[in-house]
N, C-alpha and C positions, 0 to 999 in steps of 0.2 A: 630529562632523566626520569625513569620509571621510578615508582616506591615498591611496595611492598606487596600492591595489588594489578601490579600490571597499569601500563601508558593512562594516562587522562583520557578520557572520551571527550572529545569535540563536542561545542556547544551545537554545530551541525547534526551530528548522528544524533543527538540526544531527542534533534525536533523531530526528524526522520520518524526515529524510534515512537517516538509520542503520538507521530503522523498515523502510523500504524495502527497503534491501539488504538487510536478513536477511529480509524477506519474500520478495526475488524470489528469492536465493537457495533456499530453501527449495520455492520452486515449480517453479525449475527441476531440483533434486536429486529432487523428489515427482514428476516429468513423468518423469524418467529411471528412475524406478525400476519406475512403471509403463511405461514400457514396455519393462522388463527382464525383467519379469513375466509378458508377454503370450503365453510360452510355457504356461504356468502354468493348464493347467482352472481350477481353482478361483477363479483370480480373473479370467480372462476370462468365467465365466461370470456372476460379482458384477458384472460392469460390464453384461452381457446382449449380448455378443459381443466379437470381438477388433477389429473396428471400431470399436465405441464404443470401448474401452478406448486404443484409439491415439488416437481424437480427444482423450479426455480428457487424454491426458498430452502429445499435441502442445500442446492450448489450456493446458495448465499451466507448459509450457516457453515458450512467447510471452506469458502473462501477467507470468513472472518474469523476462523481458527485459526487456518494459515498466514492469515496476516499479523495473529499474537504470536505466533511460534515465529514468526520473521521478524518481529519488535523486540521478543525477547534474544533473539541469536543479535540484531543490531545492538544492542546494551553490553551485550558479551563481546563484542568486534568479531564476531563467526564471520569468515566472509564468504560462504554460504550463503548467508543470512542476506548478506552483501547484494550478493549474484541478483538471487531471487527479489529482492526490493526491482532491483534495478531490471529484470526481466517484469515484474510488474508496473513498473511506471512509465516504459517502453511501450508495454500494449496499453495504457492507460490514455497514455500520449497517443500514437496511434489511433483507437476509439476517439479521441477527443478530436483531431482531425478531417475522422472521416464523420462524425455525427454534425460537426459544424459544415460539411461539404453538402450532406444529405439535407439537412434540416439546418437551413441559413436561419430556422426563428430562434434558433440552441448557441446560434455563432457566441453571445456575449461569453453567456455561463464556459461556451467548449472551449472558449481562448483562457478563461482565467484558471478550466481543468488543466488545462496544456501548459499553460506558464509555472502553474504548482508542480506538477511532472517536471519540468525543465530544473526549476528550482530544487525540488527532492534530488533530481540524478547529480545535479552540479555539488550539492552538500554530500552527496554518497563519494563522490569520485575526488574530492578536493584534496590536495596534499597535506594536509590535517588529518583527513578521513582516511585515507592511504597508510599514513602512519600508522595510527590508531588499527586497523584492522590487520595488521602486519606484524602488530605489536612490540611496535617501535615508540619510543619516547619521542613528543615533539621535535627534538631540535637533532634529532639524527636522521642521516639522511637515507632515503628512499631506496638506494641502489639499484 
């Protein structure tokens, strides 16, 4: 039964959720850092210019925004919010497939990427999480 703020949120979405902000967090601190760095021969030249190396930490500072606007719509049960986790953890999964197929010295780390992805879509889509984003009280049913 709902209260007075709408369904329980599921202790699943809530990790999700949490999953997120320390993700985007991290991407926007990794966006900052390179582009902290950009003075820095050496690793403007590992990127293969100071251009790329801006792109990359601008696109890593807008990923880790979108990843808090997708933790915050998950807290909310947006299932928007939903969609997009779950289109990220797809190509995450994905990436992590083909980086262990490319680069078998990456396999340990790209299976424990992959199994987190697996784990994230399985708590996004659980019949818990269904209700919750539907916003439905636990013990009504799905339809």
């Amino acid at each position: 039964m709902s209260d007075q703020f709408g369904p329980k949120r599921p202790l699943g979405v809530t990790i999700v959720a949490v999953l997120a902000i320390v993700s985007g967090v991290f991407d926007i601190i990794g966006g900052i850092v390179l582009l902290a760095t950009q003075s820095d021969a050496s690793a403007t030249e590992r990127f293969g210019g100071a251009g790329l190396l801006v792109a990359v930490a601008v696109s890593s500072i807008v990923l880790g925004a979108i990843m808090l606007l997708v933790a915050y719509g998950l807290f909310r049960g947006n299932a928007v919010a939903r969609f997009a986790a779950t289109i990220l953890q797809v190509i995450s999964l994905a990436g992590s497939v083909s980086s262990g197929i490319a680069a078998p010295a990456t396999l340990s780390t790209e299976i424990l990427s992959a199994l987190l992805a697996l784990a994230i879509l399985f708590l996004l889509w659980s019949g818990e999480a269904s209700r919750f984003f539907r916003g439905l009280a636990p013990g009504e049913p799905t339809d």
